[in-house]
C-alpha positions as CSV (number, residue, x, y, z in Angstrom):
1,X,0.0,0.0,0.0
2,X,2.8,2.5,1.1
3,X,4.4,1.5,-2.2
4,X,1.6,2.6,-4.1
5,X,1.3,6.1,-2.5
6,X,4.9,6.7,-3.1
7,X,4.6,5.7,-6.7
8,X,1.8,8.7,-7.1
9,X,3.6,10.8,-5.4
10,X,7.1,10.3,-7.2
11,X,5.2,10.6,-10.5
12,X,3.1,13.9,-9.3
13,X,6.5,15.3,-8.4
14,X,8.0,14.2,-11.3
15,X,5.2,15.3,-13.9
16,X,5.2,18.9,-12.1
17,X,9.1,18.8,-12.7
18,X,8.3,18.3,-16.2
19,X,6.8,21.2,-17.6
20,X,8.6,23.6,-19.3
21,X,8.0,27.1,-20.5
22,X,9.2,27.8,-24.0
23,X,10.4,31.2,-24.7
24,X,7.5,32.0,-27.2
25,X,5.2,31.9,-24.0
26,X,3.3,28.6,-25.3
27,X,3.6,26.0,-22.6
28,X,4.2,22.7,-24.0
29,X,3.4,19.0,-21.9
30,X,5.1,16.3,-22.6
31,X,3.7,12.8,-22.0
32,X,3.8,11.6,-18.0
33,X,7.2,10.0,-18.0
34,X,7.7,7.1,-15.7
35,X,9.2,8.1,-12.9
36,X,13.1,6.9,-12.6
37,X,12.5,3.1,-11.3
38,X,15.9,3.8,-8.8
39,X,14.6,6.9,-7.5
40,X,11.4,5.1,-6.7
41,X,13.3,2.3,-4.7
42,X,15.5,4.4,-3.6
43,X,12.8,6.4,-2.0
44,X,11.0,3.2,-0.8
45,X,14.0,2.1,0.2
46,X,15.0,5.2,2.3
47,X,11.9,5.1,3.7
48,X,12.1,1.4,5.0
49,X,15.7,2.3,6.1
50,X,14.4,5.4,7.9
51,X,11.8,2.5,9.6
52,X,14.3,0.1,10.3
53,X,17.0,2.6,12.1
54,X,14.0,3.7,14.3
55,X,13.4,0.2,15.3
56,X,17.2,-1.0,15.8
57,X,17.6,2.5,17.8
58,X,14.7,1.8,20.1
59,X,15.6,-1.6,20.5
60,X,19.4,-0.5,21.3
61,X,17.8,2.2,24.0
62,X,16.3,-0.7,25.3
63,X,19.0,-2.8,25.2
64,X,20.9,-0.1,26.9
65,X,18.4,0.9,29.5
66,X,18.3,-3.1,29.9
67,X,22.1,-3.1,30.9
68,X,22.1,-0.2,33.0
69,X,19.7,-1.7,35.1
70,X,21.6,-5.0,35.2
71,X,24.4,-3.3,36.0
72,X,23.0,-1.5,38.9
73,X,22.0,-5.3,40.0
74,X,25.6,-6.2,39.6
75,X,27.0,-3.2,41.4
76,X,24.5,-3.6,44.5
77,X,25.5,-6.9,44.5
78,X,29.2,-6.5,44.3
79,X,28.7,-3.6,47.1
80,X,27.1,-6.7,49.2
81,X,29.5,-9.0,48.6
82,X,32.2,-6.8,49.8
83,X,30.6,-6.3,52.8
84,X,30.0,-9.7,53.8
85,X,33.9,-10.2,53.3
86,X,34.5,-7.2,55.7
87,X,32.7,-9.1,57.8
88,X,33.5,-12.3,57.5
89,X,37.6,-10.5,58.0
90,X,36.5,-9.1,61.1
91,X,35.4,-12.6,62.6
92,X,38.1,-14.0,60.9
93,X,40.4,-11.9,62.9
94,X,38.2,-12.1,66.2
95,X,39.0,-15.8,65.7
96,X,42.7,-15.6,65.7
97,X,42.6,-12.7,68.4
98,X,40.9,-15.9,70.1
99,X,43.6,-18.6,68.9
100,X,46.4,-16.0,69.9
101,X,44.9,-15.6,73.5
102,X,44.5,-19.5,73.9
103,X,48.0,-20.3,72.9
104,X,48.9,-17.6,75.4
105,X,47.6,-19.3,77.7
106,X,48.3,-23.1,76.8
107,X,52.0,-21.5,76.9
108,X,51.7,-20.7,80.5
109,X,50.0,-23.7,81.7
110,X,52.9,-25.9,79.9
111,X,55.1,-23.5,81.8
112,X,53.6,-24.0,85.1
113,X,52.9,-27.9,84.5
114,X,56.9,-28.2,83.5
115,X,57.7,-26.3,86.7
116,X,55.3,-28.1,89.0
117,X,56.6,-31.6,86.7
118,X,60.2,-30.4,88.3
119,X,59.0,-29.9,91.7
120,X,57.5,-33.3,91.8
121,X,60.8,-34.9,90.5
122,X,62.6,-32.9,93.2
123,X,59.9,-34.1,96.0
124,X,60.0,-37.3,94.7
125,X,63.9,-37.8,95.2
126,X,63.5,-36.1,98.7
127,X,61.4,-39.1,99.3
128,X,63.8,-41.8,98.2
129,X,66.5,-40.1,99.9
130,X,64.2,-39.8,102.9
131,X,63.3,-43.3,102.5
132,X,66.8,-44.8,102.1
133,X,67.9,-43.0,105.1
134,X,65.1,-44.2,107.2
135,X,66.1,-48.1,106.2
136,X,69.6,-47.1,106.5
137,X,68.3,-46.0,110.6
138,X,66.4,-48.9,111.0
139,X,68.6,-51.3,109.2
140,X,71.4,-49.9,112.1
141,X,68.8,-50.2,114.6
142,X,68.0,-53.8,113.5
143,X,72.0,-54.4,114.2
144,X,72.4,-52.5,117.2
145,X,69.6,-54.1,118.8
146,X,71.0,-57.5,118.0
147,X,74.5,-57.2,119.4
148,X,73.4,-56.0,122.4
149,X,73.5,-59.1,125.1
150,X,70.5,-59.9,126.2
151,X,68.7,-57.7,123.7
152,X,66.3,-59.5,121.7
Protein backbone atom coordinates (compact mmCIF):
# COMPACT_ATOMS: atom_id res chain seq x y z
CA UNK A 1 0.00 0.00 0.00
CA UNK A 2 2.81 2.53 1.12
CA UNK A 3 4.36 1.46 -2.25
CA UNK A 4 1.58 2.63 -4.13
CA UNK A 5 1.29 6.12 -2.49
CA UNK A 6 4.89 6.75 -3.08
CA UNK A 7 4.63 5.68 -6.71
CA UNK A 8 1.76 8.74 -7.10
CA UNK A 9 3.62 10.77 -5.37
CA UNK A 10 7.10 10.31 -7.21
CA UNK A 11 5.19 10.58 -10.55
CA UNK A 12 3.10 13.95 -9.28
CA UNK A 13 6.46 15.26 -8.41
CA UNK A 14 7.97 14.17 -11.35
CA UNK A 15 5.17 15.35 -13.95
CA UNK A 16 5.18 18.93 -12.10
CA UNK A 17 9.13 18.76 -12.70
CA UNK A 18 8.27 18.30 -16.21
CA UNK A 19 6.81 21.22 -17.64
CA UNK A 20 8.58 23.59 -19.26
CA UNK A 21 8.00 27.08 -20.54
CA UNK A 22 9.17 27.82 -23.98
CA UNK A 23 10.41 31.17 -24.67
CA UNK A 24 7.53 31.97 -27.17
CA UNK A 25 5.22 31.91 -23.97
CA UNK A 26 3.32 28.65 -25.34
CA UNK A 27 3.55 26.02 -22.60
CA UNK A 28 4.18 22.68 -24.01
CA UNK A 29 3.42 19.01 -21.94
CA UNK A 30 5.14 16.27 -22.58
CA UNK A 31 3.66 12.75 -21.97
CA UNK A 32 3.78 11.56 -17.97
CA UNK A 33 7.17 10.01 -17.97
CA UNK A 34 7.70 7.12 -15.73
CA UNK A 35 9.18 8.06 -12.86
CA UNK A 36 13.09 6.86 -12.57
CA UNK A 37 12.47 3.07 -11.33
CA UNK A 38 15.94 3.79 -8.80
CA UNK A 39 14.58 6.89 -7.45
CA UNK A 40 11.40 5.11 -6.67
CA UNK A 41 13.32 2.31 -4.69
CA UNK A 42 15.47 4.41 -3.60
CA UNK A 43 12.79 6.40 -2.04
CA UNK A 44 11.03 3.15 -0.78
CA UNK A 45 14.00 2.14 0.20
CA UNK A 46 14.95 5.23 2.33
CA UNK A 47 11.87 5.06 3.74
CA UNK A 48 12.12 1.37 5.02
CA UNK A 49 15.65 2.33 6.14
CA UNK A 50 14.44 5.35 7.94
CA UNK A 51 11.80 2.45 9.61
CA UNK A 52 14.33 0.15 10.28
CA UNK A 53 17.02 2.59 12.12
CA UNK A 54 14.01 3.69 14.27
CA UNK A 55 13.41 0.17 15.28
CA UNK A 56 17.16 -0.97 15.80
CA UNK A 57 17.58 2.48 17.80
CA UNK A 58 14.73 1.83 20.06
CA UNK A 59 15.60 -1.64 20.48
CA UNK A 60 19.40 -0.47 21.25
CA UNK A 61 17.76 2.17 23.98
CA UNK A 62 16.32 -0.69 25.33
CA UNK A 63 19.00 -2.80 25.21
CA UNK A 64 20.91 -0.12 26.93
CA UNK A 65 18.38 0.91 29.52
CA UNK A 66 18.26 -3.06 29.94
CA UNK A 67 22.13 -3.12 30.87
CA UNK A 68 22.10 -0.20 33.01
CA UNK A 69 19.71 -1.72 35.13
CA UNK A 70 21.64 -4.97 35.16
CA UNK A 71 24.41 -3.32 36.03
CA UNK A 72 23.01 -1.54 38.87
CA UNK A 73 22.02 -5.27 39.98
CA UNK A 74 25.58 -6.19 39.64
CA UNK A 75 27.03 -3.22 41.41
CA UNK A 76 24.53 -3.57 44.49
CA UNK A 77 25.52 -6.87 44.46
CA UNK A 78 29.22 -6.51 44.31
CA UNK A 79 28.67 -3.64 47.12
CA UNK A 80 27.06 -6.67 49.17
CA UNK A 81 29.51 -9.02 48.60
CA UNK A 82 32.25 -6.77 49.75
CA UNK A 83 30.56 -6.29 52.85
CA UNK A 84 29.99 -9.71 53.81
CA UNK A 85 33.86 -10.15 53.26
CA UNK A 86 34.49 -7.18 55.68
CA UNK A 87 32.72 -9.06 57.81
CA UNK A 88 33.49 -12.33 57.51
CA UNK A 89 37.56 -10.54 58.04
CA UNK A 90 36.49 -9.15 61.14
CA UNK A 91 35.45 -12.62 62.63
CA UNK A 92 38.10 -14.03 60.87
CA UNK A 93 40.42 -11.89 62.88
CA UNK A 94 38.21 -12.15 66.24
CA UNK A 95 39.00 -15.78 65.70
CA UNK A 96 42.72 -15.55 65.71
CA UNK A 97 42.56 -12.69 68.37
CA UNK A 98 40.91 -15.87 70.13
CA UNK A 99 43.65 -18.63 68.92
CA UNK A 100 46.38 -15.96 69.90
CA UNK A 101 44.93 -15.56 73.52
CA UNK A 102 44.54 -19.46 73.90
CA UNK A 103 47.97 -20.33 72.85
CA UNK A 104 48.93 -17.58 75.38
CA UNK A 105 47.60 -19.28 77.73
CA UNK A 106 48.26 -23.07 76.81
CA UNK A 107 52.03 -21.52 76.85
CA UNK A 108 51.66 -20.72 80.54
CA UNK A 109 50.01 -23.67 81.74
CA UNK A 110 52.86 -25.87 79.93
CA UNK A 111 55.14 -23.51 81.80
CA UNK A 112 53.62 -24.04 85.09
CA UNK A 113 52.88 -27.87 84.52
CA UNK A 114 56.91 -28.19 83.52
CA UNK A 115 57.74 -26.31 86.68
CA UNK A 116 55.28 -28.12 89.00
CA UNK A 117 56.60 -31.57 86.69
CA UNK A 118 60.18 -30.41 88.28
CA UNK A 119 59.03 -29.90 91.72
CA UNK A 120 57.52 -33.30 91.80
CA UNK A 121 60.80 -34.88 90.49
CA UNK A 122 62.63 -32.86 93.16
CA UNK A 123 59.92 -34.13 95.95
CA UNK A 124 60.01 -37.28 94.68
CA UNK A 125 63.89 -37.84 95.23
CA UNK A 126 63.48 -36.08 98.73
CA UNK A 127 61.41 -39.14 99.31
CA UNK A 128 63.82 -41.81 98.16
CA UNK A 129 66.54 -40.13 99.93
CA UNK A 130 64.25 -39.76 102.94
CA UNK A 131 63.35 -43.34 102.47
CA UNK A 132 66.80 -44.83 102.11
CA UNK A 133 67.94 -43.01 105.11
CA UNK A 134 65.11 -44.23 107.16
CA UNK A 135 66.06 -48.13 106.21
CA UNK A 136 69.61 -47.14 106.51
CA UNK A 137 68.30 -45.98 110.63
CA UNK A 138 66.44 -48.91 110.99
CA UNK A 139 68.61 -51.34 109.22
CA UNK A 140 71.42 -49.91 112.09
CA UNK A 141 68.77 -50.15 114.64
CA UNK A 142 67.97 -53.81 113.54
CA UNK A 143 71.98 -54.43 114.16
CA UNK A 144 72.42 -52.50 117.18
CA UNK A 145 69.61 -54.08 118.84
CA UNK A 146 71.02 -57.52 118.02
CA UNK A 147 74.45 -57.19 119.37
CA UNK A 148 73.36 -55.96 122.37
CA UNK A 149 73.46 -59.06 125.05
CA UNK A 150 70.49 -59.90 126.17
CA UNK A 151 68.74 -57.74 123.72
CA UNK A 152 66.32 -59.52 121.69
Amino acid sequence: MCNAAHWLALALVSAAGCVQLEPGGDVREEGLPEPDVFDVIRASNSKAAVDQLRDRHFRELEHARLLEARIGELIAAEEGLAAEHQERLRSLQQIQDQLRKLAEEQAVTARALEVARQSNAELEKALQEAQAKRAEIEAQAATAGAGKPGGG
